[in-house]
ZADO-1210 file (C-alpha; in nm, 4 decimals, padded with zeros to 6 digits):
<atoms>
<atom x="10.7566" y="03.9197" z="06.1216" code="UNK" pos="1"/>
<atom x="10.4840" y="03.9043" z="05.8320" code="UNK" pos="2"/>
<atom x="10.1509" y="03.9628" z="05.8765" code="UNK" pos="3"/>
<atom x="10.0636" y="03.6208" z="05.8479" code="UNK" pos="4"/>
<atom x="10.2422" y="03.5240" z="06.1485" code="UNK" pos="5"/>
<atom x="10.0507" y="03.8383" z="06.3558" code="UNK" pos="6"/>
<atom x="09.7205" y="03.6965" z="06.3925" code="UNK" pos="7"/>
<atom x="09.6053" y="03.5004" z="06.7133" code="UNK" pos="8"/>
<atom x="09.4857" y="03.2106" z="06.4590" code="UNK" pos="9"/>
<atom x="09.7108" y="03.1480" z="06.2017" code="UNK" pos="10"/>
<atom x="09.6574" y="02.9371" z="05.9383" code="UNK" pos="11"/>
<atom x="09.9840" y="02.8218" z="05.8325" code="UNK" pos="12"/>
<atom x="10.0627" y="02.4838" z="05.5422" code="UNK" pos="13"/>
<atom x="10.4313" y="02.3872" z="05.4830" code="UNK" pos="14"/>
<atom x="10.5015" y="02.3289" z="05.0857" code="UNK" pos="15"/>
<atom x="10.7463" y="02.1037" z="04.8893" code="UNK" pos="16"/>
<atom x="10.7973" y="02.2030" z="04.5420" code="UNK" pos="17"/>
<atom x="11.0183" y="01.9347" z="04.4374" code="UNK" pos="18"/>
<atom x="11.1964" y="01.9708" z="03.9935" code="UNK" pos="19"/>
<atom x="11.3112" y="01.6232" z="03.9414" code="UNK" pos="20"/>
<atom x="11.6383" y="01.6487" z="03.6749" code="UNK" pos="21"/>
<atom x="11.4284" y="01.4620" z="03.4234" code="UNK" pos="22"/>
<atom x="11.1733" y="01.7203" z="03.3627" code="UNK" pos="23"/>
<atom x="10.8626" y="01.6285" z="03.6553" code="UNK" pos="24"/>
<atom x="10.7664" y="01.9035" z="03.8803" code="UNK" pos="25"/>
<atom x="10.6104" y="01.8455" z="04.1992" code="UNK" pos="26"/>
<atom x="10.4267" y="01.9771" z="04.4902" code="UNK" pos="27"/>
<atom x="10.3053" y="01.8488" z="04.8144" code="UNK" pos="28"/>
<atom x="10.1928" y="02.0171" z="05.1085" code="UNK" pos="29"/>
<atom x="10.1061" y="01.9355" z="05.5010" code="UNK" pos="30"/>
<atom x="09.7420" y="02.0374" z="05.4678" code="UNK" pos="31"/>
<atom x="09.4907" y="01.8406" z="05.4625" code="UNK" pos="32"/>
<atom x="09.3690" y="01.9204" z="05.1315" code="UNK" pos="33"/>
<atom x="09.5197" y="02.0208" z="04.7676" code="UNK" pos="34"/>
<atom x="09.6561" y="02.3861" z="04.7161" code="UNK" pos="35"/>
<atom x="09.6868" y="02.5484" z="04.3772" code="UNK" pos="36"/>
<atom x="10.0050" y="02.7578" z="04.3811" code="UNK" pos="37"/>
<atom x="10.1235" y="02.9438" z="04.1001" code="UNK" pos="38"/>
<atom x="09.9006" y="02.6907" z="03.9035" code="UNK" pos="39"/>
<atom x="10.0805" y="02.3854" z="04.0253" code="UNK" pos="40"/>
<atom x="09.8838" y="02.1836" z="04.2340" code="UNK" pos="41"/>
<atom x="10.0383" y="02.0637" z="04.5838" code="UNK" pos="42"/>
<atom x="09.8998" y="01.7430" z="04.6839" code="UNK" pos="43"/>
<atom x="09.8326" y="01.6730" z="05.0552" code="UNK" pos="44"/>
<atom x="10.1428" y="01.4347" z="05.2090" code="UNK" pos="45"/>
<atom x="10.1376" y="01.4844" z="05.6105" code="UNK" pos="46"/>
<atom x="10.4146" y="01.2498" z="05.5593" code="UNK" pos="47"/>
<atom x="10.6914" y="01.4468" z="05.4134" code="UNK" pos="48"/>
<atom x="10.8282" y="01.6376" z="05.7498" code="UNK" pos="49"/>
<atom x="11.1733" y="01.8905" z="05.7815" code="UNK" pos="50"/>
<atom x="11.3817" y="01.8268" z="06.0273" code="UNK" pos="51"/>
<atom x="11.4475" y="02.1444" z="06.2563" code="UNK" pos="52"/>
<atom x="11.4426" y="02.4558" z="06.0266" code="UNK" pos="53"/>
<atom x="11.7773" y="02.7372" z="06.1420" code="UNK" pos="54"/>
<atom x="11.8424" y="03.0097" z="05.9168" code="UNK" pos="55"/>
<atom x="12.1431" y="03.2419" z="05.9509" code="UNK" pos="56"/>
<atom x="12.3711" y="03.5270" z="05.7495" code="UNK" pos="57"/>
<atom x="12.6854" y="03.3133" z="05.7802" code="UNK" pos="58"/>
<atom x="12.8531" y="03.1233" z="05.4952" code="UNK" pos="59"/>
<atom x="12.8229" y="02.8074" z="05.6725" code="UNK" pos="60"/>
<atom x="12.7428" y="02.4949" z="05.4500" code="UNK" pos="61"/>
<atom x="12.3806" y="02.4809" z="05.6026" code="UNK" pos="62"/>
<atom x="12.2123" y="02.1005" z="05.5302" code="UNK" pos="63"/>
<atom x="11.8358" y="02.0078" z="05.6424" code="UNK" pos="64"/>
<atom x="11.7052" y="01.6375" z="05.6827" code="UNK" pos="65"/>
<atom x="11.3870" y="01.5695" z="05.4758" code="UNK" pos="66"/>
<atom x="11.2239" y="01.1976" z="05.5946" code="UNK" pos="67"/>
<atom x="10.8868" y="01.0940" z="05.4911" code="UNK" pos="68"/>
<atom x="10.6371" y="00.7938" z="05.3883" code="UNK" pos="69"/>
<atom x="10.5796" y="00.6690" z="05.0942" code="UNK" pos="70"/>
<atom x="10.2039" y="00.7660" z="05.1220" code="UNK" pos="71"/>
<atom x="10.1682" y="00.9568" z="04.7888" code="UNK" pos="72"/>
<atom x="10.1579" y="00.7788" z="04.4618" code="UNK" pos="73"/>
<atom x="10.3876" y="01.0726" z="04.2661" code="UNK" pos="74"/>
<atom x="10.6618" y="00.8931" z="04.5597" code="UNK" pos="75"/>
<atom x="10.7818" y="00.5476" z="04.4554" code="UNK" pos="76"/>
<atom x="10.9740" y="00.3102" z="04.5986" code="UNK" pos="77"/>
<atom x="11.0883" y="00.1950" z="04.2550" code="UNK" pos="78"/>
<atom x="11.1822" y="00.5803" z="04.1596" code="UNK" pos="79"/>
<atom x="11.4133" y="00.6018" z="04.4751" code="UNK" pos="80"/>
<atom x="11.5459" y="00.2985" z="04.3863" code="UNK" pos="81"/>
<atom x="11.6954" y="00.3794" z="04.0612" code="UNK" pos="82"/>
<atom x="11.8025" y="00.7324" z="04.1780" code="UNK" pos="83"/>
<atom x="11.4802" y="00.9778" z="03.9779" code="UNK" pos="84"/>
<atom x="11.4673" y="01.1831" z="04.3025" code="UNK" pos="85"/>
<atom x="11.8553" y="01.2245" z="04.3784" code="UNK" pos="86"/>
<atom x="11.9410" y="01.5823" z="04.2614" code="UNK" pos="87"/>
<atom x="11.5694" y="01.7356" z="04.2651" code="UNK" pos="88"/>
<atom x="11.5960" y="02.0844" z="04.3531" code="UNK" pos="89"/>
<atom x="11.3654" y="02.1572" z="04.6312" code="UNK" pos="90"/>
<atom x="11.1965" y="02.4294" z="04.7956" code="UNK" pos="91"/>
<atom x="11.0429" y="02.4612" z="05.1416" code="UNK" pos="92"/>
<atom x="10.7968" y="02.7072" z="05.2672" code="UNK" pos="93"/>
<atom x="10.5063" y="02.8619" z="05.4155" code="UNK" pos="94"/>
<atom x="10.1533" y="03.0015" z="05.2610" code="UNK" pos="95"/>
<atom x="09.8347" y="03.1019" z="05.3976" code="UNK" pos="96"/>
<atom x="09.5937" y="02.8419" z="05.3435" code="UNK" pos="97"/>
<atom x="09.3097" y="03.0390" z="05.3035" code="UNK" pos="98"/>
<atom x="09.4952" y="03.2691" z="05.0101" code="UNK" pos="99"/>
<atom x="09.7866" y="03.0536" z="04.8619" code="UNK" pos="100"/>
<atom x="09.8759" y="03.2447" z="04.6380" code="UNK" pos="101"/>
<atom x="09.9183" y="03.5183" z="04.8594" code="UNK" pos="102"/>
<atom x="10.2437" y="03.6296" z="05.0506" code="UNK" pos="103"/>
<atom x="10.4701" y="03.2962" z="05.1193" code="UNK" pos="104"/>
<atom x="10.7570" y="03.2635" z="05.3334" code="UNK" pos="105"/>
<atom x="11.0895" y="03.0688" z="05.2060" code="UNK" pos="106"/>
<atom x="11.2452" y="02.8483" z="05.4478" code="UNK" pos="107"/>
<atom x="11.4856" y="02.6522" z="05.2908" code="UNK" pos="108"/>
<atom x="11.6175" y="02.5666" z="04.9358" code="UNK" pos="109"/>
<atom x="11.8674" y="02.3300" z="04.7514" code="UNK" pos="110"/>
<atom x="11.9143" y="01.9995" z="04.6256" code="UNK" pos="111"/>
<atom x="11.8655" y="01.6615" z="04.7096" code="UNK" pos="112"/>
<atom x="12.1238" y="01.4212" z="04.8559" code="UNK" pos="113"/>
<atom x="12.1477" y="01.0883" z="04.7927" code="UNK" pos="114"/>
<atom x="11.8417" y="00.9210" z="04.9087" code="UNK" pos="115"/>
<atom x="11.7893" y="00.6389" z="05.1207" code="UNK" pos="116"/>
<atom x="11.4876" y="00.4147" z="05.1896" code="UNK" pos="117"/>
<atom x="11.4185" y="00.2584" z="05.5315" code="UNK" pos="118"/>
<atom x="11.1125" y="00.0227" z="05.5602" code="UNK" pos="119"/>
<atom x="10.8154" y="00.1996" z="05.3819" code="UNK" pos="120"/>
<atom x="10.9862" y="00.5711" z="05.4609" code="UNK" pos="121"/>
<atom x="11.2566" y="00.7441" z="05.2955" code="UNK" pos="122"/>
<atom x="11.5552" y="01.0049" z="05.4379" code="UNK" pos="123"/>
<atom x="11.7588" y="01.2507" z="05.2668" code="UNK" pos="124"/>
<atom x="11.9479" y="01.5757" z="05.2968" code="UNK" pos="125"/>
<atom x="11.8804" y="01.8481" z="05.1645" code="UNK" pos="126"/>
<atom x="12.2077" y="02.0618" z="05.0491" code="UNK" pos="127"/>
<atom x="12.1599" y="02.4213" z="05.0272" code="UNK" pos="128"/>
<atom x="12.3486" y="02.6766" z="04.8081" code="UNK" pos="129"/>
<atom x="12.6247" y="02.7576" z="05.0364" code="UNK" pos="130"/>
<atom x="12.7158" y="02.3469" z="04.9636" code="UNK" pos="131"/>
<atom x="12.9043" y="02.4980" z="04.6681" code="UNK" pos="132"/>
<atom x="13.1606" y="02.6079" z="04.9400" code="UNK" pos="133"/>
<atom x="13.2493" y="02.3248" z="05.0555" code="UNK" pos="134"/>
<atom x="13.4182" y="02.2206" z="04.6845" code="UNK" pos="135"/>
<atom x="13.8347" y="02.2637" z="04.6512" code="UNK" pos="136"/>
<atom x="13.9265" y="02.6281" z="04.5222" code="UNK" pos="137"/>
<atom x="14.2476" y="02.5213" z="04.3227" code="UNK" pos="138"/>
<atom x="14.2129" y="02.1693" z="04.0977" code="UNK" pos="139"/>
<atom x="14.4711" y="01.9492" z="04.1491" code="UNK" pos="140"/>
<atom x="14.7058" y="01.8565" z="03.9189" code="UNK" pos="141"/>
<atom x="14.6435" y="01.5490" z="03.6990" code="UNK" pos="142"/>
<atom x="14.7620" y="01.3841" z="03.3331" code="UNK" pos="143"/>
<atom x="14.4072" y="01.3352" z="03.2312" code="UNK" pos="144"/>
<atom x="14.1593" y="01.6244" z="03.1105" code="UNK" pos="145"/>
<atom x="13.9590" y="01.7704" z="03.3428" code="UNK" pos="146"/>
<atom x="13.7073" y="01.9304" z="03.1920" code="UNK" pos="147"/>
<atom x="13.4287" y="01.7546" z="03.0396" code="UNK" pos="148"/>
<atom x="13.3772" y="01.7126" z="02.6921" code="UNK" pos="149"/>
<atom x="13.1753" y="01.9842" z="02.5583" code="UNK" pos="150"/>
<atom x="13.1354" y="02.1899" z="02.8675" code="UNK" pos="151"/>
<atom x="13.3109" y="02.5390" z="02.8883" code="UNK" pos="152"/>
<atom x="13.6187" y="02.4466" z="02.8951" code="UNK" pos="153"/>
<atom x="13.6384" y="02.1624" z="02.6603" code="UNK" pos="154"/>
<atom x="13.4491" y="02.3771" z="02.4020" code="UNK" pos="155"/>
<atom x="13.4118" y="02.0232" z="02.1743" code="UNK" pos="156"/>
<atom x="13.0425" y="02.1125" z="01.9675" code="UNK" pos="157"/>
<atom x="12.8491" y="01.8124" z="02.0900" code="UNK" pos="158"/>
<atom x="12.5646" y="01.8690" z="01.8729" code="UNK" pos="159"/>
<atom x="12.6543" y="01.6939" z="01.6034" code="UNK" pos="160"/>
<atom x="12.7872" y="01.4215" z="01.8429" code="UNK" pos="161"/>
<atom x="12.4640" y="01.3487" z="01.9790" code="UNK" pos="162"/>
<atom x="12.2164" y="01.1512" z="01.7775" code="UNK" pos="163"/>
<atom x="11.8567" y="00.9628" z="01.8530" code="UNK" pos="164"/>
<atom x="11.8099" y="00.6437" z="01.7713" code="UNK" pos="165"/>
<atom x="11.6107" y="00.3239" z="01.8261" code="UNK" pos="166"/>
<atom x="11.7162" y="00.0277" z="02.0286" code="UNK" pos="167"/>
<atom x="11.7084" y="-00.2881" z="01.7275" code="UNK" pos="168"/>
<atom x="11.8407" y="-00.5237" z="01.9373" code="UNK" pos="169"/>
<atom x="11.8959" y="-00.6184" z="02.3434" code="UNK" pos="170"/>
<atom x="12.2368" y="-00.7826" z="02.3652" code="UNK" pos="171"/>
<atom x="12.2206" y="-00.8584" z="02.7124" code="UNK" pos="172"/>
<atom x="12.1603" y="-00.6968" z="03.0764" code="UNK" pos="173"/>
<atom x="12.3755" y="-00.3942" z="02.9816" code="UNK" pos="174"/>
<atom x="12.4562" y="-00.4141" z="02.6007" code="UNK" pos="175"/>
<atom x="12.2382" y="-00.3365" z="02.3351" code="UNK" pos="176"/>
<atom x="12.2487" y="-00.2536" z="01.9529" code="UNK" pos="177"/>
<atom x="12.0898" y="00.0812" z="01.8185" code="UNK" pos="178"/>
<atom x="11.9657" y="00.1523" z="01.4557" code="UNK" pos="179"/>
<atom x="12.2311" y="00.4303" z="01.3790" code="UNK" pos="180"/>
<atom x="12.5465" y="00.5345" z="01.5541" code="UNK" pos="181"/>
<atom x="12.8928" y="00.7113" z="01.4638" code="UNK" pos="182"/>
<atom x="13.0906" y="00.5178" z="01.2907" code="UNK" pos="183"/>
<atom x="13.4406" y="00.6382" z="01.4916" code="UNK" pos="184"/>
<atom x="13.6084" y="00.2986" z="01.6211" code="UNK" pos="185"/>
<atom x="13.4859" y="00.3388" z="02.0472" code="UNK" pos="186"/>
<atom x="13.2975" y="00.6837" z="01.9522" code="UNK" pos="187"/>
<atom x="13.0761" y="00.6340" z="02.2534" code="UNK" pos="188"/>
<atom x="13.3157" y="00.5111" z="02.5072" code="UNK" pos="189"/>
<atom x="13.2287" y="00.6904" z="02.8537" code="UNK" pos="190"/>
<atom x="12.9357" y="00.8733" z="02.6657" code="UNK" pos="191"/>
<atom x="12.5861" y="00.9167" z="02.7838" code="UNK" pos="192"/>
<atom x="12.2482" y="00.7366" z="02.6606" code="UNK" pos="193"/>
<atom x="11.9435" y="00.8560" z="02.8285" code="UNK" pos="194"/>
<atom x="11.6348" y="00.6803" z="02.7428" code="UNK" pos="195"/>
<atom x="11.3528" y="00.8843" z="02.5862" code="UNK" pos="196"/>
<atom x="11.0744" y="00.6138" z="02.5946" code="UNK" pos="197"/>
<atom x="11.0205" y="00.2658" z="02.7891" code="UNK" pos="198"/>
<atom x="11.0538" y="00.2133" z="03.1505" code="UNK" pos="199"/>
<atom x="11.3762" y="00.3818" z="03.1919" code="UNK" pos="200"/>
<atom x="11.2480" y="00.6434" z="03.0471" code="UNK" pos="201"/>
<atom x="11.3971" y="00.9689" z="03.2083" code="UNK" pos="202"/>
<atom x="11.7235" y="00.7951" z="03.3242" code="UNK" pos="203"/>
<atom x="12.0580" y="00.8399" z="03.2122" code="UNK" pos="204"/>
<atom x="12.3519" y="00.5687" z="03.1612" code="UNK" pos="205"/>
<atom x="12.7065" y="00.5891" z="03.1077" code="UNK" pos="206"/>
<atom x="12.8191" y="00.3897" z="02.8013" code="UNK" pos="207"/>
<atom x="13.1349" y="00.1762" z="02.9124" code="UNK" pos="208"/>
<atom x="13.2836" y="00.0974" z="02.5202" code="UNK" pos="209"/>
<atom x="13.1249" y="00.0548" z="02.1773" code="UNK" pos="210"/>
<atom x="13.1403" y="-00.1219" z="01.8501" code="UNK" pos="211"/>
<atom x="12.9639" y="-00.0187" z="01.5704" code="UNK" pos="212"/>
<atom x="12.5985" y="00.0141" z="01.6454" code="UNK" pos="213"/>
<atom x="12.6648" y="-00.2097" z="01.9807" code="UNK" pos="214"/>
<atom x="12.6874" y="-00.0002" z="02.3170" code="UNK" pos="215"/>
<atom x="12.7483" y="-00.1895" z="02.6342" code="UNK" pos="216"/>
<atom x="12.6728" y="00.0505" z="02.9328" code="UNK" pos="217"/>
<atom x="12.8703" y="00.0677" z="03.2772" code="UNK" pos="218"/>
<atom x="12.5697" y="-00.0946" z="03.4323" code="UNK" pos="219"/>
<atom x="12.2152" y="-00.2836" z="03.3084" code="UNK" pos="220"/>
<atom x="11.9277" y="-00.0103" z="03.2904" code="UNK" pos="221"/>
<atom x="11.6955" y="-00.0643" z="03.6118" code="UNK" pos="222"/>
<atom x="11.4404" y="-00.2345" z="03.4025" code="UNK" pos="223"/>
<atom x="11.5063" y="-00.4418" z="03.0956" code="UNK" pos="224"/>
<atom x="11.5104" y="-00.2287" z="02.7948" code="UNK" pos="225"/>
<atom x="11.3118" y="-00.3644" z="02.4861" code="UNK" pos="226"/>
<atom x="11.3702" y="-00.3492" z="02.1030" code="UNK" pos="227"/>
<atom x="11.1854" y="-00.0058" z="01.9892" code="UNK" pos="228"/>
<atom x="11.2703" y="00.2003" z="02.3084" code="UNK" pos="229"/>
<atom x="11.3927" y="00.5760" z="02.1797" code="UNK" pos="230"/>
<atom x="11.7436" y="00.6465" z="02.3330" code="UNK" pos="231"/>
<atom x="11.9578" y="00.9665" z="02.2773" code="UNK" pos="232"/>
<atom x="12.3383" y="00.9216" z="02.2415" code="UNK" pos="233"/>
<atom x="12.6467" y="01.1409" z="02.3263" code="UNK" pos="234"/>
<atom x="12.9732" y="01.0453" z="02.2303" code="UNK" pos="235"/>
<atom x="13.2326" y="01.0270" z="02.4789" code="UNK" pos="236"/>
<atom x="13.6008" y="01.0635" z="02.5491" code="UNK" pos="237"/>
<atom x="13.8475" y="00.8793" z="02.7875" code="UNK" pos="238"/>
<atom x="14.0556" y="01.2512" z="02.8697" code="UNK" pos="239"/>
<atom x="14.3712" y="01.1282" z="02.7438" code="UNK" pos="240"/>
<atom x="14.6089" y="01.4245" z="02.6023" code="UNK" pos="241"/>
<atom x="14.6161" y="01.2092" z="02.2595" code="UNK" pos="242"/>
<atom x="14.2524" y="01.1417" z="02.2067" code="UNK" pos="243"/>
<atom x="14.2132" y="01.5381" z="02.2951" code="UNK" pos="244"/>
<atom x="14.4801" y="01.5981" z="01.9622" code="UNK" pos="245"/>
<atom x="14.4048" y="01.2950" z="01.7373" code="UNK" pos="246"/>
<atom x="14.0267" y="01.2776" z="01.7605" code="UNK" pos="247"/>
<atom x="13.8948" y="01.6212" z="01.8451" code="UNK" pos="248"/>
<atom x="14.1858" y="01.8189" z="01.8072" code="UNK" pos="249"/>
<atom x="14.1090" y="02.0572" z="02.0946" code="UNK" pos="250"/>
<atom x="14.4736" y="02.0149" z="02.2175" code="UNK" pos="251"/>
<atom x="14.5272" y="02.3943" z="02.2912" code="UNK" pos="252"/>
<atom x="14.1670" y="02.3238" z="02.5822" code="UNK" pos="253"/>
<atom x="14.3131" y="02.0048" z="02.7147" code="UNK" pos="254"/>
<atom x="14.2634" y="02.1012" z="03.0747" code="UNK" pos="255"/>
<atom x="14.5641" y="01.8752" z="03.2505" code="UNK" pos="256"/>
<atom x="14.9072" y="01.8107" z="03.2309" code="UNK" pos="257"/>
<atom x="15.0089" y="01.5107" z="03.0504" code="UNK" pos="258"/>
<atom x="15.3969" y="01.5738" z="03.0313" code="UNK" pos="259"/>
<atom x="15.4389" y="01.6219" z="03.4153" code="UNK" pos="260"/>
<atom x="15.6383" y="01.3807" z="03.5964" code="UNK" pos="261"/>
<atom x="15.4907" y="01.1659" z="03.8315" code="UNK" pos="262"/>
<atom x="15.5331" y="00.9807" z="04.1983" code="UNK" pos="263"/>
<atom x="15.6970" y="00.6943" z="03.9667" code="UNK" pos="264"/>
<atom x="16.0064" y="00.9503" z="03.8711" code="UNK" pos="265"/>
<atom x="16.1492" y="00.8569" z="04.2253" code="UNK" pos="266"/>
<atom x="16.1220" y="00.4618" z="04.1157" code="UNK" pos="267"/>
<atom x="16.3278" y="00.5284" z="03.8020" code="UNK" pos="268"/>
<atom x="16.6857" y="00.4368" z="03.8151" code="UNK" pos="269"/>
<atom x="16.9739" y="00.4375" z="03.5077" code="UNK" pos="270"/>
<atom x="16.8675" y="00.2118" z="03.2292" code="UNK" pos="271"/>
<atom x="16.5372" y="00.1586" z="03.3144" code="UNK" pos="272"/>
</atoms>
């Protein structure tokens, strides 16, 4: 029991300090007026409300429903929409209104779930770190790669694989045509762009094939992009054991098996 929680009159706020994956920090809290904490300022939003709050020393794969109104302007319905709140990291707790900088107690922290919007409120869970637990052990066999290129495993140098550029020219809903790109027939097939500048700025795409300068994405951007938007660029690779050798040759990382026989051995018969 802290000393906060000793006095006949507490004076108790709950906090959100929310670290969206493109950069944007956060802070709300259920007071009625704005708290500087740690010099970030947590606006009021009686909206945002936790869903019953259990803490325990098991290993269990602990989850906590976060609803709340789209009452503060930092909260969008357009942002939801197109996924800039899915993967926030988030922390819950308590301060002392009166001294917020003072002692604080944690009640819950993790990641964002997908998030869902019903009416003019949203709903999500929030996954805390024993989630990680609930991933397989062992990987499961498989003929493609299963690392990604230029993680740990792969150990492909993507800096020089990565280049910004300039958007010349918009193709269509989900192609368009940079200034510069690699010049490696399908270089940025199931790469990444992430735009730097515009409206999507902040959001990431995956790039479905390419041609040149010409990159047509899995799916249009959530706005229309426009001729002079800055875009970064990662090439990509389709985890085939050949494109590992040929292209990259990183055949002694390729992280799957390639040459083991498959469900269609029992089709096979003499001659085939």
């Amino acid at each position: 029991m802290t000393a906060m929680l000793e006095r006949p009159l507490t004076t108790l706020a709950f906090c959100w300090r929310v670290a969206r994956r493109d950069g944007i920090c956060l802070g709300f809290t259920t007071h009625d007026r704005a708290l500087s904490i740690g010099g970030l300022a947590y606006r009021p939003a009686p909206g945002m409300l936790p869903s019953a709050v259990t803490r325990s020393d098991g290993f269990d794969s602990a989850a906590l429903d976060v609803s709340g109104a789209l009452a503060s302007d930092a909260i969008s319905a357009a942002d939801l929409a197109v996924g800039r709140w899915d993967g926030a990291a988030i922390s819950l707790f308590a301060v002392d209104w009166e001294d917020p900088d003072g002692e604080r107690i944690t009640l819950a922290r993790g990641e964002l779930g997908e998030v869902a919007l019903k009416g003019a409120a949203f709903e999500a869970e929030l996954k805390g770190a024993a989630a990680v637990l609930d991933r397989p052990a062992v990987e499961q066999t498989s003929p493609d790669c299963r690392a990604e290129l230029g993680d740990r495993r792969c150990r492909i140098d993507l800096a020089p694989r990565t280049r910004m550029s300039r958007v010349t020219t918009v193709v269509g809903e989900d192609a368009v045509e940079v200034e510069a790109a690699a010049e490696a027939p399908n270089a940025y097939a199931f790469g990444r762009l992430r735009w730097l500048s515009g409206p999507n700025c902040g959001l990431s795409a995956m790039i479905l094939s390419s041609e040149g300068a010409r990159l047509t994405l899995r799916q249009p951007p959530p706005s229309p992009a426009e001729p002079g938007d800055l875009v970064e660029i990662v090439e990509g690779c389709d985890k085939l054991f050949a494109t590992c050798r040929e292209r990259f040759a990183n055949s002694d990382n390729f992280r799957g098996e390639p040459h083991l026989p498959g469900m269609d051995l029992l089709t096979r018969y003499p001659g085939a």
